[in-house]
C-alpha positions as a Python dict, from the first residue, in 0.01 Angstrom:
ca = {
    (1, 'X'): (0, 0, 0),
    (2, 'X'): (300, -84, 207),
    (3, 'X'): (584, 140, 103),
    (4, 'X'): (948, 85, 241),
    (5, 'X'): (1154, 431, 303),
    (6, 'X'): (1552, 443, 237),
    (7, 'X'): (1723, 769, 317),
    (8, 'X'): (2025, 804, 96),
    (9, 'X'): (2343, 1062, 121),
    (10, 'X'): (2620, 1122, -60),
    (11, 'X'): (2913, 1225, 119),
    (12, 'X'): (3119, 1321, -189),
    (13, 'X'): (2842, 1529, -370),
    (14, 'X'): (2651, 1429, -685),
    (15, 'X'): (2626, 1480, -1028),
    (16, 'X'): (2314, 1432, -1218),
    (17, 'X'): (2308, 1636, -1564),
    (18, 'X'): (1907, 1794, -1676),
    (19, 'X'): (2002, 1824, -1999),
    (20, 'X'): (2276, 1600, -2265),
    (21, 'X'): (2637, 1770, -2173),
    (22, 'X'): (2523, 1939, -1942),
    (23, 'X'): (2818, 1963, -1714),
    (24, 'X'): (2760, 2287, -1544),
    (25, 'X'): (2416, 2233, -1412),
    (26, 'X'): (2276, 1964, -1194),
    (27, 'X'): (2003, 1826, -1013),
    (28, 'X'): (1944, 1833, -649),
    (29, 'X'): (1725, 1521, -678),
    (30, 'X'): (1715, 1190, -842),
    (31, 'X'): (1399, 1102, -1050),
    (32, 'X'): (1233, 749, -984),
    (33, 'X'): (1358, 692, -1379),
    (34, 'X'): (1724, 721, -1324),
    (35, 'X'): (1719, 535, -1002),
    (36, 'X'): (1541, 234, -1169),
    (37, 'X'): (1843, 250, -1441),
    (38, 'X'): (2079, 341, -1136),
    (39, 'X'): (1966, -11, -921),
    (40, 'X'): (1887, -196, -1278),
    (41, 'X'): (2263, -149, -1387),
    (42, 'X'): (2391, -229, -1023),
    (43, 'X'): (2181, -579, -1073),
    (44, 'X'): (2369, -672, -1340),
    (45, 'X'): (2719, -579, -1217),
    (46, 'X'): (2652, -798, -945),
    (47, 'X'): (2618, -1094, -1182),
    (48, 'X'): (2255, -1101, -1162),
    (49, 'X'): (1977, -1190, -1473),
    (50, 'X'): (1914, -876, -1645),
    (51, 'X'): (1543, -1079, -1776),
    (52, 'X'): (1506, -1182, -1410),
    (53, 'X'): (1481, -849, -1314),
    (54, 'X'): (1326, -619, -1620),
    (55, 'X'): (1088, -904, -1748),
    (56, 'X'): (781, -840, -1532),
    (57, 'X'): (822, -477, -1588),
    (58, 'X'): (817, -505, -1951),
    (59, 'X'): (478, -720, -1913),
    (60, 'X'): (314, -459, -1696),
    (61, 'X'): (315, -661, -1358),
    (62, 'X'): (583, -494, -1166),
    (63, 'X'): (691, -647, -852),
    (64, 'X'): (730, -310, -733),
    (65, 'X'): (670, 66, -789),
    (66, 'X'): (957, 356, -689),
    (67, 'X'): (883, 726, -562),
    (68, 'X'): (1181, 1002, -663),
    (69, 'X'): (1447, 1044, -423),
    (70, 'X'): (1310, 1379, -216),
    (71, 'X'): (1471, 1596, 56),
    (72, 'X'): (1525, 1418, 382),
    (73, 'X'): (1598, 1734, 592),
    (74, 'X'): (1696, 1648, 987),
    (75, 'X'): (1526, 1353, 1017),
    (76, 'X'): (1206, 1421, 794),
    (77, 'X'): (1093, 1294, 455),
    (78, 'X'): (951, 1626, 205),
    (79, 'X'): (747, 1599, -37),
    (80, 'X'): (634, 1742, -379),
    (81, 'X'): (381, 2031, -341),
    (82, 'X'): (89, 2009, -600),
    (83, 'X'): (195, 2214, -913),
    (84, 'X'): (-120, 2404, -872),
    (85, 'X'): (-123, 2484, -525),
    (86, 'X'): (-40, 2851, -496),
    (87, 'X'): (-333, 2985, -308),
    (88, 'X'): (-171, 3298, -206),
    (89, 'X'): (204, 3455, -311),
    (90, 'X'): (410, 3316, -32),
    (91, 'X'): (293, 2975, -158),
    (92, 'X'): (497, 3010, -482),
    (93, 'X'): (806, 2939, -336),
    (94, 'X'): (781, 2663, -172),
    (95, 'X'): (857, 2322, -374),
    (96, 'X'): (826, 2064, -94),
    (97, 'X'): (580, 2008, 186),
    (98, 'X'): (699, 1802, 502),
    (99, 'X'): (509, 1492, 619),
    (100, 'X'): (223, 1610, 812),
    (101, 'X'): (157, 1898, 569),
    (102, 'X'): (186, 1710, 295),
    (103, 'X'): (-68, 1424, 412),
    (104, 'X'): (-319, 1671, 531),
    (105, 'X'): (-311, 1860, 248),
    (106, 'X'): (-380, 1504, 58),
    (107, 'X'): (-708, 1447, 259),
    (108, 'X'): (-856, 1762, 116),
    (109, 'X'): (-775, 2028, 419),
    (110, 'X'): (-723, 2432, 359),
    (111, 'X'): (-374, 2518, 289),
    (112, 'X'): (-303, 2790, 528),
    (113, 'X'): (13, 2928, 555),
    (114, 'X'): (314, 2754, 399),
    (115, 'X'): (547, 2607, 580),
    (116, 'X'): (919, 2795, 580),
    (117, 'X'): (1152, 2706, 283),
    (118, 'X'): (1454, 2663, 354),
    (119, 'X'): (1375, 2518, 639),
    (120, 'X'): (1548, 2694, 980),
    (121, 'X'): (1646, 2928, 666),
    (122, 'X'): (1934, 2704, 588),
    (123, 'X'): (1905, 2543, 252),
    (124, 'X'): (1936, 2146, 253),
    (125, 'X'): (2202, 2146, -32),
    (126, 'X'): (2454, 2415, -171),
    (127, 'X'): (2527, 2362, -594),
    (128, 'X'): (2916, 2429, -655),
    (129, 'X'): (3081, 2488, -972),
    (130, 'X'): (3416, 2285, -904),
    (131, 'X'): (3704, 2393, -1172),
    (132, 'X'): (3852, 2066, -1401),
    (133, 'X'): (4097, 2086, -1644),
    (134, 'X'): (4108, 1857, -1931),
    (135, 'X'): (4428, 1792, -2203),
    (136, 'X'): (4456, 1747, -2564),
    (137, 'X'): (4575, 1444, -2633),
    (138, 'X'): (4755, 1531, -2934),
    (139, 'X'): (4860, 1897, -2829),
    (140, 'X'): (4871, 1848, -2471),
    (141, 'X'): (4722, 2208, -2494),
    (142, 'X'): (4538, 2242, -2142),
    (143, 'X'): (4091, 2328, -2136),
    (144, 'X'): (3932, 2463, -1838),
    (145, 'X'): (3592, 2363, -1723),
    (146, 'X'): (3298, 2374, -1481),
    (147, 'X'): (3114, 2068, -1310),
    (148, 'X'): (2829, 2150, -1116),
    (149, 'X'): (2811, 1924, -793),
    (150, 'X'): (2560, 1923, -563),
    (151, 'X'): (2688, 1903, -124),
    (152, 'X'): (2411, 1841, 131),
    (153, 'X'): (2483, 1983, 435),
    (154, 'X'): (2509, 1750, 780),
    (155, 'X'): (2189, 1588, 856),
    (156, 'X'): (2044, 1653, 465),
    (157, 'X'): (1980, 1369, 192),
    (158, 'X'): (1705, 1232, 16),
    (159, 'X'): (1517, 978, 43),
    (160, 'X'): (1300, 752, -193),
    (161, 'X'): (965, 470, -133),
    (162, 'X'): (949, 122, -287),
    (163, 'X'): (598, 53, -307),
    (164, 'X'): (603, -319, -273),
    (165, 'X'): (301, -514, -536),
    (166, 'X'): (506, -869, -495),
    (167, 'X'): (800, -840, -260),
    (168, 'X'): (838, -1274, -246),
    (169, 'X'): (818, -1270, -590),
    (170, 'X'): (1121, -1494, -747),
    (171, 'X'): (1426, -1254, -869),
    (172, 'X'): (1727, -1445, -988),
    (173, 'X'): (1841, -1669, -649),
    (174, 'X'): (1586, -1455, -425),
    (175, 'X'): (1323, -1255, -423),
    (176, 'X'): (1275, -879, -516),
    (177, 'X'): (1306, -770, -170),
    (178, 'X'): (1664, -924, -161),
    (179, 'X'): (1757, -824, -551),
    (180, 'X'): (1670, -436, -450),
    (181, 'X'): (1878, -428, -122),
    (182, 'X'): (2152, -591, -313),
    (183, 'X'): (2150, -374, -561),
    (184, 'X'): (2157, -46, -312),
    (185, 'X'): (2483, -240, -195),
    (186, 'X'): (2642, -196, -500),
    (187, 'X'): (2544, 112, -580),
    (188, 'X'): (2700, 232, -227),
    (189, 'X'): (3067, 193, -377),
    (190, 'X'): (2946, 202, -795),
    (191, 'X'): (2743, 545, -705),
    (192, 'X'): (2532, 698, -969),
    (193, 'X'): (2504, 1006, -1181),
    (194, 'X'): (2847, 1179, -1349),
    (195, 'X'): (3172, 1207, -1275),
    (196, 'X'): (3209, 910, -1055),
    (197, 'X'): (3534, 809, -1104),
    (198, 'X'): (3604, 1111, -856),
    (199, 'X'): (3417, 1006, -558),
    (200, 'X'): (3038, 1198, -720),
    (201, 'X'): (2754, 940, -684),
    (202, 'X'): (2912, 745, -386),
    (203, 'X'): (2627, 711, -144),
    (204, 'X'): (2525, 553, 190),
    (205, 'X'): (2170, 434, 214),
    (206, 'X'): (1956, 339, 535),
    (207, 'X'): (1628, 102, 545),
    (208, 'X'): (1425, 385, 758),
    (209, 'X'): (1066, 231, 795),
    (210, 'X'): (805, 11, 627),
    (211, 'X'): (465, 189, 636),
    (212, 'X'): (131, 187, 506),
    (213, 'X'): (4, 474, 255),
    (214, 'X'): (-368, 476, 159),
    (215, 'X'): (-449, 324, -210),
    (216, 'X'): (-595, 560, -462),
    (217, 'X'): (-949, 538, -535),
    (218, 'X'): (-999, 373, -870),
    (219, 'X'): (-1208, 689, -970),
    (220, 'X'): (-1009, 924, -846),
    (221, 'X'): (-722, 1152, -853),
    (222, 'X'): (-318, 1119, -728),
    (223, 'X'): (-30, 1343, -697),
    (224, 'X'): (241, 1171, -880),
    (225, 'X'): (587, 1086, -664),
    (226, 'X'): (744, 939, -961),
    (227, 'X'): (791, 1028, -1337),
    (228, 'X'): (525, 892, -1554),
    (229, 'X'): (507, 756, -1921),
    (230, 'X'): (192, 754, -2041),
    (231, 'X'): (88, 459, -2298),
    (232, 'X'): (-41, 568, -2586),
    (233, 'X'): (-339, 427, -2488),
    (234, 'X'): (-360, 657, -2139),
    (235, 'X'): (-338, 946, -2360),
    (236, 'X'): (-706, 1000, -2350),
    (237, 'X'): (-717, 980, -1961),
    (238, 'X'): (-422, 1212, -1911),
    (239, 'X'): (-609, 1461, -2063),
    (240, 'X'): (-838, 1483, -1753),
    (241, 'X'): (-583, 1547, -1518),
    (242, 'X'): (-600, 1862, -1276),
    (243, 'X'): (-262, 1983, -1345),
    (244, 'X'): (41, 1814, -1514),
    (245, 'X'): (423, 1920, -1657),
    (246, 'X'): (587, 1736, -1913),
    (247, 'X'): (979, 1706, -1879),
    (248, 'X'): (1188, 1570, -2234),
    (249, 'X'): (1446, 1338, -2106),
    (250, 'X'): (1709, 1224, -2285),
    (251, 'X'): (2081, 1136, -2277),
    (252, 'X'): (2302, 817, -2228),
    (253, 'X'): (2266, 473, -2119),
    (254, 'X'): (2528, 261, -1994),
    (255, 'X'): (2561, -50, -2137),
    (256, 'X'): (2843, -359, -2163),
    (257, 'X'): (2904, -227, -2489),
    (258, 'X'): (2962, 110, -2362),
    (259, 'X'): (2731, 422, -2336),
    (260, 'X'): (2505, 432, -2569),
    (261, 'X'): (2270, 746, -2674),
    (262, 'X'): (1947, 608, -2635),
    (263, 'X'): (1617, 808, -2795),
    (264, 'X'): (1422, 1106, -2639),
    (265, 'X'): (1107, 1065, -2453),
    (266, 'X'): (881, 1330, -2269),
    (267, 'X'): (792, 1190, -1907),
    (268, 'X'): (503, 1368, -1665),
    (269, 'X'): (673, 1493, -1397),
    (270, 'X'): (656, 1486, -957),
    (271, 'X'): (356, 1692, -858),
    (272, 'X'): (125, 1637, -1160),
    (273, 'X'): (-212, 1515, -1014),
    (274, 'X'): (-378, 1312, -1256),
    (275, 'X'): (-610, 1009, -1253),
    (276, 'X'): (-524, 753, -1064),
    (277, 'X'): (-634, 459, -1359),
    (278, 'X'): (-325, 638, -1525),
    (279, 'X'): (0, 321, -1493),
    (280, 'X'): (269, 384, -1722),
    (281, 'X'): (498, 151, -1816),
    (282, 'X'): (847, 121, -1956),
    (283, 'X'): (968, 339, -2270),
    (284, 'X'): (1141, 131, -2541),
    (285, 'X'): (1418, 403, -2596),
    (286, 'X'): (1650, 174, -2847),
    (287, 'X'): (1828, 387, -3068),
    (288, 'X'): (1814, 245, -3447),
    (289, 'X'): (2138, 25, -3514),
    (290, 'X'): (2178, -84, -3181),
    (291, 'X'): (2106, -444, -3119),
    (292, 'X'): (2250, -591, -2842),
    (293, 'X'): (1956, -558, -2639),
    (294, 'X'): (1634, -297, -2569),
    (295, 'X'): (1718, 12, -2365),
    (296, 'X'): (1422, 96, -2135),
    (297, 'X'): (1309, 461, -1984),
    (298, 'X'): (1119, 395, -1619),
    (299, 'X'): (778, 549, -1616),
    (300, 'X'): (571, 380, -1421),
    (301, 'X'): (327, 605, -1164),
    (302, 'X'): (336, 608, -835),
    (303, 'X'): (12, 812, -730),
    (304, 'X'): (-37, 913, -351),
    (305, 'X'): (-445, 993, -341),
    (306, 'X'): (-546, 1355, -346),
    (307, 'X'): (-851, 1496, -277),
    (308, 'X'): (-973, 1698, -572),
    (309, 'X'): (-1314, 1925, -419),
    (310, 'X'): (-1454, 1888, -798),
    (311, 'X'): (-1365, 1566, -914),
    (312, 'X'): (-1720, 1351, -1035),
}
């Protein structure tokens, strides 16, 4: 599959709540879900066809698939480790695997030693609780609080993969290609997460490289690079997978009407390795009394093979 790589930082910090008003906590990373909302919303600020863009997801053909956004660490993509791979105590520790390691690993070699983390011993991002004060509006009586921001330090970011299925494909004036870098555009001054009116969210983003990552086998198994809903009818199948980790996601969706509290769904999470004829799809997360239009949850997989020694 040919994948294009985008390294993204944020030279303002971001914001990403796990949990519903969750202020004080964030995440250092942005799951392939909330960047599909992030780039979906940024379409449609932009002026373009919010049915242009979601209607082949929403019939299963998506013009193309997106990894999480990962640690880019000095010039070097990381990636998930397997959530079973702890073949010896030192192994526990380590969440991320750089390139190489990570693709050998993939082809079915030993593990070995694992590789330092933090890198260099310097951690790739520092979490800060920054102080905010908010006022009554009636009372004018002041209320401290805590954000949690996330910094990456000089030469840190992520980075995220479009797997392309049908690049040319027809997207409002252009094609998909076009309608994702246009959307990155906006999202450079728009941002994404909380708290943006601030500066949290802004980001820069780079096209790094196109390149070509192996397709699963059919019969196979994949480490997941994405979050996944399972259909209902994939239940059966996800049931065979090696290891997997279920994550409830919730929260708020931002809408023309305003933000809207859309309904709680349980996504597979990065690192799983599963069966690759597992595909996802989009969640229908309306909430009930709210017609204006559907509110979809990403969850389509993005598998990377991986060599399982026992699989049939």
């Amino acid at each position: 599959m040919r994948v294009s790589l985008y390294r993204l930082s944020f030279p303002y910090g971001l914001h990403l709540s796990p949990h519903e008003l969750s202020l004080d906590e964030t995440l250092p990373l942005v799951p392939a879900d909330t960047l599909f909302s992030a780039l979906t919303w940024a379409w449609i600020r932009q002026g373009g066809d919010p049915h242009a863009w979601l209607d082949p997801f929403c019939q299963g053909d998506p013009p193309f698939l997106l990894t999480s956004a990962f640690p880019w660490i000095e010039g070097e993509p990381w990636f998930p480790k397997p959530l079973n791979l702890r073949p010896t105590r030192a192994w526990k520790e380590v969440p991320f695997l750089p390139e190489a390691r990570f693709f050998r690993l993939a082809r079915g070699e030993e593990p070995g030693e694992p590789p330092t983390w933090p890198p260099r011993s310097r951690p790739p991002w520092e979490v800060a609780q920054i102080p905010r004060v908010s006022l009554d509006r009636v009372s004018l009586r002041s209320n401290l609080f805590y954000i949690a921001r996330v910094r990456f330090r000089e030469g840190c970011g992520l980075w995220f993969g479009v797997a392309w299925r049908a690049p040319e494909r027809p997207c409002g004036s252009g094609s998909f290609r076009e309608a994702v870098e246009a959307a990155l555009g906006e999202l450079r001054e728009a941002g994404l997460g909380g708290d943006r009116s601030v500066g949290y969210g802004r980001l820069d983003f780079a096209h790094v490289d196109d390149v070509s990552w192996p397709d699963p086998n059919p019969q196979g198994f994949g480490l997941l690079l994405s979050r996944l809903w399972p259909r209902p009818e994939e239940l059966d199948l996800l049931r065979q997978a090696r290891v997997w980790r279920v994550s409830e996601v919730g929260g708020y969706a931002e809408t023309l009407q305003g933000h809207v509290r859309r309904l709680r769904v349980r996504l597979v999470v990065e690192g799983s390795v599963v069966p690759t004829g597992l595909r996802g799809g989009l969640a229908d997360l309306t909430p009930n009394g709210f017609q204006a239009h559907k509110i979809w949850r990403y969850g389509f997989a993005l598998l990377f093979p991986w060599e399982v020694a026992d699989a049939a």
